[in-house]
C-alpha positions as CSV (number, residue, x, y, z in Angstrom):
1,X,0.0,0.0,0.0
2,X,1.1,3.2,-0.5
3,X,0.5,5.5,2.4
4,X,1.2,9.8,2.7
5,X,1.7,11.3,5.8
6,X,1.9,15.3,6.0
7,X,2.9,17.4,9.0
8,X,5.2,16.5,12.0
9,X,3.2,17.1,15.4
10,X,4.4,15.6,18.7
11,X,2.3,12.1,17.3
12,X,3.8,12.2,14.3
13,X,6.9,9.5,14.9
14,X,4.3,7.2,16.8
15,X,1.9,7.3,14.0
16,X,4.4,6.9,11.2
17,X,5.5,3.5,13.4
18,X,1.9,2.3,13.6
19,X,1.8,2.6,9.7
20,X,4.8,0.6,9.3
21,X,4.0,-1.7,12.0
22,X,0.5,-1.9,10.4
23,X,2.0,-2.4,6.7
24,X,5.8,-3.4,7.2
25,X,5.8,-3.6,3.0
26,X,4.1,-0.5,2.1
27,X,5.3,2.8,0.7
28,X,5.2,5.6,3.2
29,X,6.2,9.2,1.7
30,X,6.2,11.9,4.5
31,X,5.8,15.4,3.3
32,X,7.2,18.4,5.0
33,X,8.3,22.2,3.9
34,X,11.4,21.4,5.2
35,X,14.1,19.0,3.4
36,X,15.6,18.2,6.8
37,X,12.1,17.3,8.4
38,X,10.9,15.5,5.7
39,X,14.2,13.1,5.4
40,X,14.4,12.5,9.5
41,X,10.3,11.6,8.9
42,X,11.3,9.2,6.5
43,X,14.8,7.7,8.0
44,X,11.9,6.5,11.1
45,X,10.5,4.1,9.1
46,X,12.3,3.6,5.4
47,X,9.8,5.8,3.8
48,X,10.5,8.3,0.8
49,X,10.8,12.0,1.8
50,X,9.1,15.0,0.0
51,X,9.3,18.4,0.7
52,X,7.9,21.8,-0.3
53,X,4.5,23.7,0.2
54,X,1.9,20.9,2.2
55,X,-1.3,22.3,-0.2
56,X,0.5,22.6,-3.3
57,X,-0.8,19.9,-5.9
58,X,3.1,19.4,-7.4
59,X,4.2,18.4,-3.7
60,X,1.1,15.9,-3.2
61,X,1.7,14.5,-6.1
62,X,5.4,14.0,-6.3
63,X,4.3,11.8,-2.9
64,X,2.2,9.7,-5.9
65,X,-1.4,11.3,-4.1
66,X,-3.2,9.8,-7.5
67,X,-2.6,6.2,-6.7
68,X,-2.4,6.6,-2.4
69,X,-4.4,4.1,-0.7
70,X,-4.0,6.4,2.8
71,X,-3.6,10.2,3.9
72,X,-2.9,11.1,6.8
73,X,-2.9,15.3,8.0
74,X,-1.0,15.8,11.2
75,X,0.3,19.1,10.9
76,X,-0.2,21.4,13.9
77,X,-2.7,23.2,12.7
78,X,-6.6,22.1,12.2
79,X,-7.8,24.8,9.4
80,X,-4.6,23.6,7.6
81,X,-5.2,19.6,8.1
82,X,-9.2,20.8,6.7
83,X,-7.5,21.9,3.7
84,X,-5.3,18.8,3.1
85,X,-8.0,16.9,3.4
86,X,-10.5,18.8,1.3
87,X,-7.7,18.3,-1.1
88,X,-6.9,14.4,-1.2
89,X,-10.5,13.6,-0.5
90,X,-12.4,15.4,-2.9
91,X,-9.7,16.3,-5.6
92,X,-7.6,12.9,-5.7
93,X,-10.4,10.8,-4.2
94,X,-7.7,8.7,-1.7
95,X,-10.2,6.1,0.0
96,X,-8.8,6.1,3.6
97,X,-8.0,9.7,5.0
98,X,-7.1,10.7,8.6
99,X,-6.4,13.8,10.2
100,X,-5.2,15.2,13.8
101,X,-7.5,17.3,15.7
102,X,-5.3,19.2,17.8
103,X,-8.5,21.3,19.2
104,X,-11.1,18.6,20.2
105,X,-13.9,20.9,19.1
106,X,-12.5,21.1,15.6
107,X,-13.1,17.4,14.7
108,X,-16.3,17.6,13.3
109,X,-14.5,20.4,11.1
110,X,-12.5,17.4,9.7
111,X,-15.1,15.3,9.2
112,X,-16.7,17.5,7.3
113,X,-14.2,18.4,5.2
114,X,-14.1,15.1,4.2
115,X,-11.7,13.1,6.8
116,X,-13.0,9.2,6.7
117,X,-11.5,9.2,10.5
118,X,-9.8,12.2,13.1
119,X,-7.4,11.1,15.6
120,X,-7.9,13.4,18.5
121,X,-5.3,13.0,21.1
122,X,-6.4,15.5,24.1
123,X,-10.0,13.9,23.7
124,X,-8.6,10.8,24.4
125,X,-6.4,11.5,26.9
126,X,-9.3,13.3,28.7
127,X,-11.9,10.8,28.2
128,X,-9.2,8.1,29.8
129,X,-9.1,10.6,33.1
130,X,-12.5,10.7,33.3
131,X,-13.1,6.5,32.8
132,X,-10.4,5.9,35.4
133,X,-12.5,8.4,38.0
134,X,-15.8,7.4,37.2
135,X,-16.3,5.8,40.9
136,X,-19.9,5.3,41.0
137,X,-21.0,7.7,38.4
138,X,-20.5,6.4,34.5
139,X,-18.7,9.3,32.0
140,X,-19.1,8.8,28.3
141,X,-16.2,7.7,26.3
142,X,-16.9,8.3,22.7
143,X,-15.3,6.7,20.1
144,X,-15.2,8.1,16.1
145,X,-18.1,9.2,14.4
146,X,-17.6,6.0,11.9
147,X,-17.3,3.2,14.5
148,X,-21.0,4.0,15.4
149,X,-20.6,3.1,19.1
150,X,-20.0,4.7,22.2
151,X,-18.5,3.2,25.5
152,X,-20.3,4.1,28.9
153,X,-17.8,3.5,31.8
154,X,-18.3,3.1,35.9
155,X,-16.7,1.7,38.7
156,X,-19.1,0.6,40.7
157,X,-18.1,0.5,45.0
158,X,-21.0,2.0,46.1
159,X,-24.0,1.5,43.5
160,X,-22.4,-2.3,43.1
161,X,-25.4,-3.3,45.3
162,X,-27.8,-1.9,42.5
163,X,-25.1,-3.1,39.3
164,X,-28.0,-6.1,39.0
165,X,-30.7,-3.5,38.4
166,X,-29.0,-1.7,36.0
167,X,-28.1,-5.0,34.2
168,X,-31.5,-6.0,33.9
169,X,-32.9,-2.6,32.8
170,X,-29.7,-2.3,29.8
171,X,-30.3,-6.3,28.7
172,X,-33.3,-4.7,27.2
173,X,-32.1,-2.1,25.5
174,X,-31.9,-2.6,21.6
175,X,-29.2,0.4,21.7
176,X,-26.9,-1.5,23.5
177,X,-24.8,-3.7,21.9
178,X,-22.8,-5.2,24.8
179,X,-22.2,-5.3,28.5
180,X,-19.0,-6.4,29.9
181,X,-16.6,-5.8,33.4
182,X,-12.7,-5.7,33.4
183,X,-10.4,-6.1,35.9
184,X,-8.6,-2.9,36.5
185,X,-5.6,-4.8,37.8
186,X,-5.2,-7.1,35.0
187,X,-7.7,-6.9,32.2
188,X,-9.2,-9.8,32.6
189,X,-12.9,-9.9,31.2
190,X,-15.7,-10.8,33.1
191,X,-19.8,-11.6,32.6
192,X,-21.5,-8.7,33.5
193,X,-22.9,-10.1,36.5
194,X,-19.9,-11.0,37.8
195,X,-18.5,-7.3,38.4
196,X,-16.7,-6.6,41.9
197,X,-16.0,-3.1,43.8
198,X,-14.0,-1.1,41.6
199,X,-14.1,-3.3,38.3
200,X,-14.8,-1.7,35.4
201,X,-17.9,-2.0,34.1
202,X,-18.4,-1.2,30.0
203,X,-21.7,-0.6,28.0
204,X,-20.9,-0.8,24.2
205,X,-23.5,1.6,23.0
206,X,-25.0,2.8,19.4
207,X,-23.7,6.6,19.4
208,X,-27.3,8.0,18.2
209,X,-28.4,7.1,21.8
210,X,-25.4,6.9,24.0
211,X,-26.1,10.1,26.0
212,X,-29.5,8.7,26.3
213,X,-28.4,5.4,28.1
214,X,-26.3,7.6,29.8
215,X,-29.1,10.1,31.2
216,X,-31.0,6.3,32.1
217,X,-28.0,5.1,34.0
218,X,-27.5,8.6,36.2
219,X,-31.4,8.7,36.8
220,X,-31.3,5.0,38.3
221,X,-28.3,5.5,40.0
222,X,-29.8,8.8,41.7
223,X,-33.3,7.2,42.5
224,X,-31.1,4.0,44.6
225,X,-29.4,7.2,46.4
226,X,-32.6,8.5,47.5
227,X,-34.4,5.5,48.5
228,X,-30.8,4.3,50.6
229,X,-31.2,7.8,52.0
């Protein structure tokens, strides 16, 4: 395969290893404005290096953007990753394209502009704060727009008395897709109904209704708080 990766951001070296780890015979080109960038991008993982201005057509397409199977945008800048892939979406037509949100609110930006998927690093890192701290109340992990899922996370120590209500009540549900509880020691999965204090217990959720669920779970969970008080 023949992959394009544009921009160096503090992700960039991770993501170019994931490509080659991913494809360890493909072609990855990794364009830059500067020579010296581009060919220490490249040295990373054997790729070809191309430099010169990020949204001229002459610089895509000496990285061969008319026969790319990937592109990925990770410069620093979100209006300038829109463009790029305004550019090899709907000009060159490459089927898989990628770009770095750097801004969390601009990934919807990407999406519209044509990104098939939007890495967004400081949403992540957030929503993994919030999963590991979600002690009795769940937090919302969304995943991309195309997966068409959501994950609902809690750690139940004091609602783990009620964990069988809620089970029953989500069983139901034709929005969600999967219960499951992990060890937070060691990963291990576990039936739902065999969660313990401070496991972590996972809804797999259809996005279109995963704040819903959510809003369902809080509600219960406040009603057993009333009733214990």
């Amino acid at each position: 395969m023949r992959h394009i990766v544009v921009g160096s951001t503090h992700f960039s070296a991770f993501i170019l290893k994931a490509i080659r780890e991913a494809d360890p015979g493909g072609i990855i080109y990794t364009v830059e404005r500067s020579p010296e960038v581009a060919e220490i991008m490249s040295k990373q993982i054997n790729g070809k290096a191309v430099h010169g201005l990020l949204t001229d057509p002459a610089t895509l397409e000496n990285a061969g953007i008319k026969i790319a199977d990937t592109f990925f945008a990770l410069t620093d800048s979100d209006a300038l990753n829109a463009n790029l892939v305004e550019l090899s979406k709907k000009i060159y037509s490459v089927p898989l394209v990628v770009a770095i949100s750097n801004n969390p609110e601009n990934a919807e930006i990407l999406y519209k502009s044509g990104a098939n998927y939007v890495l967004s690093p400081v949403e992540n890192i957030t929503n993994e704060v919030k999963s590991l701290l979600s002690i009795d109340r769940p937090s919302l992990y969304p995943l991309p727009t195309n997966m068409g899922v959501d994950l609902i996370i809690m750690r139940p120590v004091n609602t783990l008395g009620i964990l069988s209500t809620i089970i029953s009540m989500l069983s139901n549900q034709e929005d969600v897709k999967d219960l499951i509880a992990l060890s937070p020691s060691d990963g291990k999965m576990k039936n739902p109904e065999e969660t313990e204090r401070g496991d972590f217990f996972v809804l797999v959720v259809r996005k279109i209704s995963s704040n819903e669920i959510l809003k369902k779970v809080e509600e219960l969970i406040k009603k057993s708080y009333k009733r214990g008080n």
